[in-house]
N, C-alpha and C positions, 0 to 999 in steps of 0.2 A: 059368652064365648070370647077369651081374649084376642082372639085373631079377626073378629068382625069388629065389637065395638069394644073397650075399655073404658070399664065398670059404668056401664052406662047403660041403659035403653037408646033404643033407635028414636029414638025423639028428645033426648040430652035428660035425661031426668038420672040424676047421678047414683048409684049403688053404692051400699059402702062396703070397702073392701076390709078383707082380713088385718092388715095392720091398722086402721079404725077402729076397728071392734077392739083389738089386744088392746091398741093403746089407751081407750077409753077405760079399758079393766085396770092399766095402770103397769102394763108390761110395756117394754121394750120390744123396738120394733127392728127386723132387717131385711136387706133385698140383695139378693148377690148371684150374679148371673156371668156364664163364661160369654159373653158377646155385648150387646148395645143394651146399654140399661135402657133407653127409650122404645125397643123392641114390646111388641104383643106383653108377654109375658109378664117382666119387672111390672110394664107400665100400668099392668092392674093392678100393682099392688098401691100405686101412687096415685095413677091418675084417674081423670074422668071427661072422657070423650065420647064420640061419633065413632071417631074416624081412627085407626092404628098406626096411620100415616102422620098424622098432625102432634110432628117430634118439640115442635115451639112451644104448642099450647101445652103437650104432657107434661114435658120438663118442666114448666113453669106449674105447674100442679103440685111438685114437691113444695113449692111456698106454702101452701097452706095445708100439705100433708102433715104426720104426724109420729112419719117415718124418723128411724134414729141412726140408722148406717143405709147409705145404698152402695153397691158395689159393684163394676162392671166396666167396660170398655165406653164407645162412644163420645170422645169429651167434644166433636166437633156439633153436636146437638146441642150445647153449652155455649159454645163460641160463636160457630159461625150462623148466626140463625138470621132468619130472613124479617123477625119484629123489628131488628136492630135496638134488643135488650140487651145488657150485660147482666146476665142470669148469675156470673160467677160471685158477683158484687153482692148483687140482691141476697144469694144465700147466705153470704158472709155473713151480709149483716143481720139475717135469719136467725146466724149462731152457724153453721156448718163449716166446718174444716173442709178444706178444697185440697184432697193429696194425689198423688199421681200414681203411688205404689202400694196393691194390697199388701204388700208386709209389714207393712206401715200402720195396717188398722188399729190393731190394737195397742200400738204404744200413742192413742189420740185419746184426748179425754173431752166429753161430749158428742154430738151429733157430726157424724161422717158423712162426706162424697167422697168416694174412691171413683177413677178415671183413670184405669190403665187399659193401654192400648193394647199391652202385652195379651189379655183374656180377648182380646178378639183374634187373636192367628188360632190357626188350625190346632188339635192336638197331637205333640209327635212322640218320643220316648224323652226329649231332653223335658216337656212341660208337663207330662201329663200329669203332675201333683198339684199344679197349680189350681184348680177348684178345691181342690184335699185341702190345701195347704189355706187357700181363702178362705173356707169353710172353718178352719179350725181356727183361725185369729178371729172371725168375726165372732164365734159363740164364746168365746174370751172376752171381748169389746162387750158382747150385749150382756154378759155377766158382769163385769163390771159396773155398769151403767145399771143396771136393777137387780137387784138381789130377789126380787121375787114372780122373774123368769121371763121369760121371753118371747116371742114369735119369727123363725128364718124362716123364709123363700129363698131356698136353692135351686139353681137351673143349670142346666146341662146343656144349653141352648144349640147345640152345635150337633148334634143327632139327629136335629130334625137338619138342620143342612145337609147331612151326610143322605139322610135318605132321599132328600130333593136332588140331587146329582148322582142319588144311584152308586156309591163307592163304596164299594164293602169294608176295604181297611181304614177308612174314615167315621164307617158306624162301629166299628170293633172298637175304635181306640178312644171315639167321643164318649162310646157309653164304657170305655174301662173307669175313662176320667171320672164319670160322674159315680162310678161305682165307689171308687176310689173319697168322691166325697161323701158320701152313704155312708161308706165304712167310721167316718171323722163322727158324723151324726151319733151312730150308735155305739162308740164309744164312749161320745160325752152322754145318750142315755142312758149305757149301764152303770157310769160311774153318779151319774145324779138322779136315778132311780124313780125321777118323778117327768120326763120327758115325754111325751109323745112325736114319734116319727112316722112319718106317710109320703109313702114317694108311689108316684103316678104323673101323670102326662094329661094335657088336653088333648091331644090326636097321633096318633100314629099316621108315618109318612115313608112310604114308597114302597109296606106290602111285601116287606124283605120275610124270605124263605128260606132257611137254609135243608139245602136237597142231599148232603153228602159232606162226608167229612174222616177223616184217621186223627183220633188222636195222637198214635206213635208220631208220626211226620206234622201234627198238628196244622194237616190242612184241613178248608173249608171251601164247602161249594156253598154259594149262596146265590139266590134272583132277584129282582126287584121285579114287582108289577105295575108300578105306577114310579112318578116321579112325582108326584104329589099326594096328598094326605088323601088317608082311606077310611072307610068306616070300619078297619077292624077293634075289636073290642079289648080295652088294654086295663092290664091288671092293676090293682091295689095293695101294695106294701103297708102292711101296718105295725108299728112297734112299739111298744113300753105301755102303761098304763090305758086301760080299757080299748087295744088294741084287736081283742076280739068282735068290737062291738061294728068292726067295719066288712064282715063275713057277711056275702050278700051281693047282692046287684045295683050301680048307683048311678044314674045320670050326672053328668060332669058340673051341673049346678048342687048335686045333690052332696059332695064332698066336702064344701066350704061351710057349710050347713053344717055336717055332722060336726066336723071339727069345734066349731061354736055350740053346740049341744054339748060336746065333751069336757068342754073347757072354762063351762061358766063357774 
């Protein structure tokens, strides 16, 4: 579970995460998230901890990760950290281009850190393309970089915020955003016919209900039950090649699994 520990057991014995596995096959890796790449989420996909909190030790996890773009906000997890490392240095000299702006991704050639602050504000109508728009230069960058294909983690990170404060026009516009970057994905699956796409979630947060609504006037009534995560039970998207094979019931260790069954 990435919100307890990151890729880890409770007693530090490390998991290996999905970009381990790709990169071992000899694919190309990416991580691209609208908030803190040192956040639950990203951080599984790099690091390996305890703790979800411990932003020094994960970061520095990318040194011997195997990852080939990450992409997200948080560059003060980078700078101002309390080992008093210069993390930015170290990756350099890794090999990582250190840029500040996703649009930037793909005119970079080799291994990326993107650090824009921009993907941490809220989503309003003048941004909401920004994960679209990041989603479609990174799968550019990671074709580039290996002709024979890939692995992204895209995150919508900011949904589960809108349900922890309970704002209905914050989960309408956070999950347009990420629809928005869904739609980039399967575009590039129909045009490259050999893809697979899977969109789901570790947890649903705040229990939202919608009780009432007109289309004509395009309003909505909606509740929240909770202001924190719930155990209700959330669906699985699946698309392009042996996409049926995900019709079924699946505990949230049970996904990363299949996916690597699908893919060897």
């Amino acid at each position: 579970n990435a919100n307890r520990h990151i890729s880890s057991s409770v007693d530090g014995r490390e998991y290996p995460s999905l970009t381990d596995w790709f990169a071992e096959k000899g694919k190309a890796t990416g991580i691209l998230t609208l908030g803190d790449v040192a956040d639950a989420t990203p951080a599984a996909f790099f690091g390996h901890n305890t703790e979800r909190d411990e932003s020094d030790d994960l970061t520095a996890d990318i040194l011997k990760s195997k990852v080939d773009i990450i992409c997200g906000s948080g560059r003060k997890d980078f700078t101002r950290r309390d080992d008093g490392r210069d993390l930015m240095k170290e990756l350099k000299d890794k090999g990582f281009s250190i840029i500040g702006d996703y649009t930037g991704i793909d005119s970079q050639k080799g291994r990326v850190i993107c650090l824009d602050e921009r993907l941490d504000e809220a989503t309003n109508e003048k941004n909401i393309n920004s994960l679209a728009e990041a989603t479609r230069r990174t799968i550019n960058s990671l074709q580039k970089m290996n002709k024979d294909g890939f692995f992204l983690m895209v995150e919508g990170a900011k949904i589960d915020y809108a349900g922890h404060s309970m704002c209905l026009p914050a989960s309408v516009l956070e999950t347009f955003s990420f629809d928005l970057a869904i739609a980039e994905a399967l575009k590039f699956a129909d045009e490259d016919g050999e893809t697979l796409v899977v969109v789901s979630a570790d947890h649903e947060t705040g229990g939202l209900v919608l009780l009432d609504g007109n289309r004509e006037t395009g309003r909505i009534m909606g509740l929240y039950f909770s202001n924190d995560h719930t155990p209700a039970i959330l669906p699985v998207f699946a698309y392009g090649p042996h996409s049926a094979e995900f019709l079924g019931s699946y505990e949230n260790t049970d996904i990363p699994r299949k996916i690597k069954e699908l893919t060897k």
